[in-house]
C-alpha positions in Angstrom: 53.7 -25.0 -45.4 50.9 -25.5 -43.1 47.8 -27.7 -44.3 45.0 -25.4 -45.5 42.8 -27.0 -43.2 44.7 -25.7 -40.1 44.7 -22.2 -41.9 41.1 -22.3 -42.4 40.7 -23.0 -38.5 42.8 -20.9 -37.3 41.0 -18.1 -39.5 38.1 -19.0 -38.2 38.8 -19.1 -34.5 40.3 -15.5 -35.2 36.9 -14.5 -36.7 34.9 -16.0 -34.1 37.2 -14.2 -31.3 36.4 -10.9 -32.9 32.6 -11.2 -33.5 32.7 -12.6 -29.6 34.5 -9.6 -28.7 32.1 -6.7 -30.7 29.1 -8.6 -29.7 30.6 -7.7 -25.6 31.5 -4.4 -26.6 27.9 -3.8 -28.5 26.3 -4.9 -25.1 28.2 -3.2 -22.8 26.2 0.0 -24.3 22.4 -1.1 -23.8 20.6 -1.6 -20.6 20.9 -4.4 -18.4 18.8 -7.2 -19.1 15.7 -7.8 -16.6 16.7 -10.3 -13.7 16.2 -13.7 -15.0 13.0 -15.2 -13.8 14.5 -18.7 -12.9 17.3 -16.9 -10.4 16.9 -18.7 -6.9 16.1 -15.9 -4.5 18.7 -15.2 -1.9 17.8 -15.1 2.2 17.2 -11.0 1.6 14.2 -11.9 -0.9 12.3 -14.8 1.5 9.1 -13.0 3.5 9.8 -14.1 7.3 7.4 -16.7 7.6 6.7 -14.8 10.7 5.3 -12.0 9.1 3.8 -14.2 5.9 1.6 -15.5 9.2 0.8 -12.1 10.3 -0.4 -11.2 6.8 -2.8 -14.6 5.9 -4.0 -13.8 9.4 -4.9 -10.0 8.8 -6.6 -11.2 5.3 -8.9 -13.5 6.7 -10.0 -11.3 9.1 -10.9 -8.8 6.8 -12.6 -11.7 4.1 -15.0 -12.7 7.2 -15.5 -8.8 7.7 -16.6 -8.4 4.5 -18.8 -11.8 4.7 -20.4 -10.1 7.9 -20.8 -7.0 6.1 -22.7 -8.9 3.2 -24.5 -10.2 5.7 -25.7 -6.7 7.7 -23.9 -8.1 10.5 -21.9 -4.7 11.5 -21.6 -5.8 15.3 -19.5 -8.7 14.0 -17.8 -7.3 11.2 -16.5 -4.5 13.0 -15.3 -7.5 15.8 -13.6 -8.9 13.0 -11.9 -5.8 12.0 -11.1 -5.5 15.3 -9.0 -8.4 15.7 -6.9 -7.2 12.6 -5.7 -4.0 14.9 -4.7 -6.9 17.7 -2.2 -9.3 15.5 1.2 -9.6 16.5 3.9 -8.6 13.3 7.6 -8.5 13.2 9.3 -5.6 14.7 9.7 -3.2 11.8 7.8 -4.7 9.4 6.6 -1.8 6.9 3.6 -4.2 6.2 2.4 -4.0 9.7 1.7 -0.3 9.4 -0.1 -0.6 6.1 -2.3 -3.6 7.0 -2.9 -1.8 10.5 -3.9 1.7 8.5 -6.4 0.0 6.2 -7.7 -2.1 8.8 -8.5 1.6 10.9 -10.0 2.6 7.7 -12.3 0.1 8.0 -13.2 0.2 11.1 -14.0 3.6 11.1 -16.5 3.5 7.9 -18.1 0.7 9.8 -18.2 2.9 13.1 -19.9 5.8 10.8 -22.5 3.4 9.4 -23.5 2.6 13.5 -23.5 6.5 14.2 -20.7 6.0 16.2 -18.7 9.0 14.9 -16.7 10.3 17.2 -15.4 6.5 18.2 -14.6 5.6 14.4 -12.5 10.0 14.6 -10.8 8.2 17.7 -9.6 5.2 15.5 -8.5 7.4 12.5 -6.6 10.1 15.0 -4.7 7.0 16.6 -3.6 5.6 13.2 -2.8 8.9 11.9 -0.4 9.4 15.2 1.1 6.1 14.4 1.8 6.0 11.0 5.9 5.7 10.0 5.5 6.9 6.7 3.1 8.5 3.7 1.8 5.9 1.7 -1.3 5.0 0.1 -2.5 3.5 3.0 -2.2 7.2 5.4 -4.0 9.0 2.5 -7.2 6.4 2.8 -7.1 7.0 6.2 -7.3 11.1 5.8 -9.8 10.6 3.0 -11.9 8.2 5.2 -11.3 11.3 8.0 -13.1 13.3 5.5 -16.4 11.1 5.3 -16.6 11.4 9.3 -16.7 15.4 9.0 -18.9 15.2 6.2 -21.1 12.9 8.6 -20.9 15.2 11.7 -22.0 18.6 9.2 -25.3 16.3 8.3 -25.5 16.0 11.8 -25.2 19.4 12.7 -27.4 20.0 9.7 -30.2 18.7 11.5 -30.1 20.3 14.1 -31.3 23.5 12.4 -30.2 27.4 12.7 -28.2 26.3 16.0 -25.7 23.5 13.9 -25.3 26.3 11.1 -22.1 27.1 12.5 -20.9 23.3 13.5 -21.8 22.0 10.1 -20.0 24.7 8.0 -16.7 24.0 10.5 -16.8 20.4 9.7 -17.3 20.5 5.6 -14.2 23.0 5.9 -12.7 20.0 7.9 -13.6 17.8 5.7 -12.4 19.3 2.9 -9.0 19.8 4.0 -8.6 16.1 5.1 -9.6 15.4 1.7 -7.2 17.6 0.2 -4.0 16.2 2.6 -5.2 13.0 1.5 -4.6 14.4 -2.6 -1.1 16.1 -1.7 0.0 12.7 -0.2 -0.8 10.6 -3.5 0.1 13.4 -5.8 3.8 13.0 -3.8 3.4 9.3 -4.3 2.5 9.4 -7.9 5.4 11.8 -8.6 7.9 9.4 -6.7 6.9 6.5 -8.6 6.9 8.5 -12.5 10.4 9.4 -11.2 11.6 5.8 -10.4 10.3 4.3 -13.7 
């Protein structure tokens, strides 16, 4: 007869074995866990250093745009912004079209604030045209289209009875950049409540 020591083991190996197996089988049912936070990334998660350049360059651009702005230096800050619109990326680089599109967006409000509308309508029209995709970034840039229609109807506005006409065509402008720039995010939102 065995010891009852060795039975007592053996029991509880079997017991462990089972509750091992029912705690798998009970898991296999819920949802993944979250990725652990202390996973090393892979090569596919590193930013190309390339484009990590690109980026620090593009923000302190804009940071000394803004300081320029603060400042009531336009002339400079819209130099600054400038320079943004020049910066070398990485072929393909999604991030390069979104820094490039805010940087327009920029621009152009500071154009408007030196009454240079139909430059800062140029700079909007050419990001527009060059835009890959519908993000947030393409929306601000028809919304900021918006403000330089309503700018040109105050224009026309004060011109009297003979801008009637040309300020009434540019609210209507206006409003329907305005209105692209809501059906884009309204897409966006909807994207992102479906990917949750």
């Amino acid at each position: 007869m065995k010891s009852p020591w060795k039975l007592i083991a053996m029991v509880s190996l079997l017991v462990s074995a089972i509750s091992v197996t029912l705690v798998a089988c009970s898991n296999s049912d819920r949802e993944p866990s979250p990725p652990s936070q202390t996973k090393v990334a892979d090569s596919s998660d590193v930013i190309d250093e390339e484009l990590m350049v690109a980026l620090a360059q593009a923000k302190n651009f804009h940071r000394k745009a803004k300081v320029y702005m603060s400042d009531g230096n336009l002339v400079a800050a819209t130099a600054s912004v400038r320079q943004i619109l020049s910066l070398r990326f990485p072929k393909g680089a999604p991030e390069a079209d979104d820094v490039r599109l805010d940087a327009r967006a920029l621009l152009a409000k500071l154009l408007v604030s030196q009454n240079q509308l139909e430059e800062a309508m140029r700079t909007v029209d050419e990001g527009l045209a060059q835009s890959q995709r519908e993000s947030f970034f393409v929306a601000n840039l028809h919304t900021v289209q918006g403000e330089i229609h309503e700018a040109r109807a105050t224009l026309a506005d004060g011109e009297g009875e003979p801008g009637k006409a040309k300020a009434t065509e540019e609210r209507r402008a206006a409003i329907s950049s305005y209105d692209r720039s809501i059906q884009i995010n309204e897409k966006l939102q909807k994207q992102l409540m479906e990917e949750r």
